[in-house]
N, C-alpha and C positions, 0 to 999 in steps of 0.2 A: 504494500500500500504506500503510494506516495505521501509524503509530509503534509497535516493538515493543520491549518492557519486563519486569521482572521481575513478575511474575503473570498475563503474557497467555497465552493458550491458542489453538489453532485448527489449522486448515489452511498460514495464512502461518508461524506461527513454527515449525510443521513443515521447512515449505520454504525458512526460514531456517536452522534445524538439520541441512537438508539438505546445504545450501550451505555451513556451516561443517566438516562433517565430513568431504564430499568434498575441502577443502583443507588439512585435517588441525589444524583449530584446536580441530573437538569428537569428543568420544570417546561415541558412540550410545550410546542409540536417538533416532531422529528421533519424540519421541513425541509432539512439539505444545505442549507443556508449557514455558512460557521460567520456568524456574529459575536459580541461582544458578551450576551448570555453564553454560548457556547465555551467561549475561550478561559469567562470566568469558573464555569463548569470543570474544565479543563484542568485549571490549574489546582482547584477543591480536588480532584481524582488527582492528581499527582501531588501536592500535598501529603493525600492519604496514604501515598503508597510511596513516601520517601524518595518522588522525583523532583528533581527540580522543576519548579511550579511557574515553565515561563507558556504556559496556555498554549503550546506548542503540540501537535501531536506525532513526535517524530520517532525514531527506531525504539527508543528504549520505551516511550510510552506503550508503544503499539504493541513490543514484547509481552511487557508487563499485562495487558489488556487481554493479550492473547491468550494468558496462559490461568485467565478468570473466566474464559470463554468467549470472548470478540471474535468474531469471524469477519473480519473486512471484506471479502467477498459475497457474504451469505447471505446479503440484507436484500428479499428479493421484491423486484418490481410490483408496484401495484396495480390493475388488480392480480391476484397469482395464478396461474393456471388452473384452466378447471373449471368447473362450475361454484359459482359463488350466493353467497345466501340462500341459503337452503336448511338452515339448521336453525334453532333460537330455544331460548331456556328462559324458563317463568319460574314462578312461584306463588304462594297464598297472596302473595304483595300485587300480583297483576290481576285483581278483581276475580268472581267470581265465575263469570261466564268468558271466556275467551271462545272467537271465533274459528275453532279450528278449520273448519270447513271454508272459509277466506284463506286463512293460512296456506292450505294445501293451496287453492284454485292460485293461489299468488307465485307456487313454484317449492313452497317450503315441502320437506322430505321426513323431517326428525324434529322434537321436543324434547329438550330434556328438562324435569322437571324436577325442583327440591324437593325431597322425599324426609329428610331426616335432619338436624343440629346434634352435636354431640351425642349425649346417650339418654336423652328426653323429650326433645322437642321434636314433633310429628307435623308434618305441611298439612294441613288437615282438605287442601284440597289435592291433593296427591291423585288421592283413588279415583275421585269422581272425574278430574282432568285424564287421567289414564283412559277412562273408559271412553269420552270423547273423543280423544285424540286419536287413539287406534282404532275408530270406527270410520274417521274419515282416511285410514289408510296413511294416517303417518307413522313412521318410527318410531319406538318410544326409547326413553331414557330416564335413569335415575340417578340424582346425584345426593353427595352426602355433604355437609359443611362442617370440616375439621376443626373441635378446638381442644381445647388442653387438658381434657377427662383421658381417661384410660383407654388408647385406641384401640385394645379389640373389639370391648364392650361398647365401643362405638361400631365397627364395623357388624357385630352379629345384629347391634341395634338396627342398623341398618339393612341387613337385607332382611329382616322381617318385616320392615315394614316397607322396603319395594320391590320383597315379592317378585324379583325378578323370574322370566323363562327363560327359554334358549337366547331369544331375540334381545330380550332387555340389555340396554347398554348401561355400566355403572360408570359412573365415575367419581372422586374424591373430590371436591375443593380447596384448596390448598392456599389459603392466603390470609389475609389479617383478619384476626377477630375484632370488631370494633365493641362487643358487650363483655369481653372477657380474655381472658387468656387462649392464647393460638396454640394452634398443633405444631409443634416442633418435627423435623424433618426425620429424627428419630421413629414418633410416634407416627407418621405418615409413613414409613417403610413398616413399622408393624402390622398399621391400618391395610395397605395391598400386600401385605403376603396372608392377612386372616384370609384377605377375598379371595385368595389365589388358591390358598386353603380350603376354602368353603364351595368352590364356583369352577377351581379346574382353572378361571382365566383369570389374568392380570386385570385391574380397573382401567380406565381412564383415569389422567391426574391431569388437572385443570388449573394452571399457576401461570403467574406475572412475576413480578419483584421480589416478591419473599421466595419465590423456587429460584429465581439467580443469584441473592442473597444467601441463601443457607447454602444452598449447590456454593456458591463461593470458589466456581471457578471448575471442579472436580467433578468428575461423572461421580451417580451413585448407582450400585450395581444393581440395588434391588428394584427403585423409581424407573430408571429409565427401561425397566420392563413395560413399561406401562406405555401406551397411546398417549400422544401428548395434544392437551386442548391449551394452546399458548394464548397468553389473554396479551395483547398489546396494543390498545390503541394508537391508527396511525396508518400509513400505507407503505408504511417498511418493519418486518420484523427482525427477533434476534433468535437462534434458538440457545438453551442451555447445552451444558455440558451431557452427555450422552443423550441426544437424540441426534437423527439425520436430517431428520422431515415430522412437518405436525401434521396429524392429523385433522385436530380444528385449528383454526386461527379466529380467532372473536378480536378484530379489530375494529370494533366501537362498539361503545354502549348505548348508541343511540342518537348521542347529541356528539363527541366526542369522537372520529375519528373517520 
């Protein structure tokens, strides 16, 4: 990767922007553009990491970056191949009645729907949204939101109540708790090898910045078994250490990206 600086432009210093904002040194958009945000950014990451902090992104930054997981090549074009939007995830929070039958006719394929919190809390429209969704012929999904209780007894909590079949796709959510304490990356490898245990297959694991963060540069052997749903808002992504390719990419939430 060539030398990045205050007035380069492109694809790489996207995917520098990317790389800075998943470890929370820049505050988006990843728009390609190395500005003065950027450069400031810059130098907060080399600071951190014991480089000289002149906002510069040249050999020893880019080392250093690389071996946290940076992939200067990897940040691919927007939109990414393939077919796109076709997938979306709810929960009790998206009202009572959702139109699955728009959804489909609009192109959408799969829902995945919150099913469970730690080792208590139950999406109480779980069941009834399952039975609609799969009647208009969508995919279904269950996912679970990881926090800081005992993850098996999360994860048995979990598939009891979504009841997965053949078809059902699970996945883990993997990211900050805002009402309490978070799953540590720890207990998220405990969490997919119960499932792995209980189901024959690996979950889905569904993470942004806290999965680049704890991953901290390192594959983990037992995660990156897992289907990766990358959350990065934006039209350039990054992936972690041990994955090739995501499966989902959720790049926006809607207003965002």
């Amino acid at each position: 990767m060539s030398t990045l600086s205050i007035g380069a432009q492109g694809p790489q210093v996207a995917a520098w922007q990317s790389f800075l904002i998943d470890r929370n040194f820049l505050t988006g958009p990843a728009d390609g553009i190395f500005g003065p945000a950027t450069q400031a950014a810059t130098e907060k990451y080399q600071q951190a990491n014991g480089l000289t902090p002149d906002g510069v992104v040249g050999p020893a930054t880019t080392q250093k970056a690389v071996s946290e997981g940076f992939h200067p090549a990897a940040a691919p074009n927007f939109p990414p191949p393939g077919t796109i939007n076709v997938v979306f995830d709810i929960s009790h929070n998206n009202g009572a009645s959702p139109d699955f039958a728009k959804a489909k006719a609009a192109g959408m394929q799969a829902v995945f729907h919150k099913a469970t919190q730690g080792q208590h809390f139950v999406d109480n429209m779980y069941a009834k949204n399952r039975q609609a969704a799969t009647a208009q012929g969508l995919a279904w999904g269950a996912y679970h939101f990881g926090d800081g209780s005992e993850p098996t007894s999360q994860a048995d909590f979990f598939l009891s109540v979504a009841k997965p079949d053949g078809k059902t796709l699970l996945v883990l959510d993997f990211e900050e708790n805002p009402s309490g304490p978070g799953m540590t990356m720890d207990q998220a490898k405990q969490f997919v090898q119960r499932i792995k245990d209980k189901t024959g297959k690996y979950p889905g694991l569904y993470g942004g910045s806290v999965l680049f963060n704890d991953l901290n540069g390192t594959k983990d052997a037992v995660l990156s078994q897992c289907w990766l749903w990358i959350a990065r808002y934006g039209n350039l992504t990054q992936l972690p250490p041990g994955w090739t390719n995501w499966t989902f990419w959720q790049y926006t939430d809607g207003q965002v990206g």
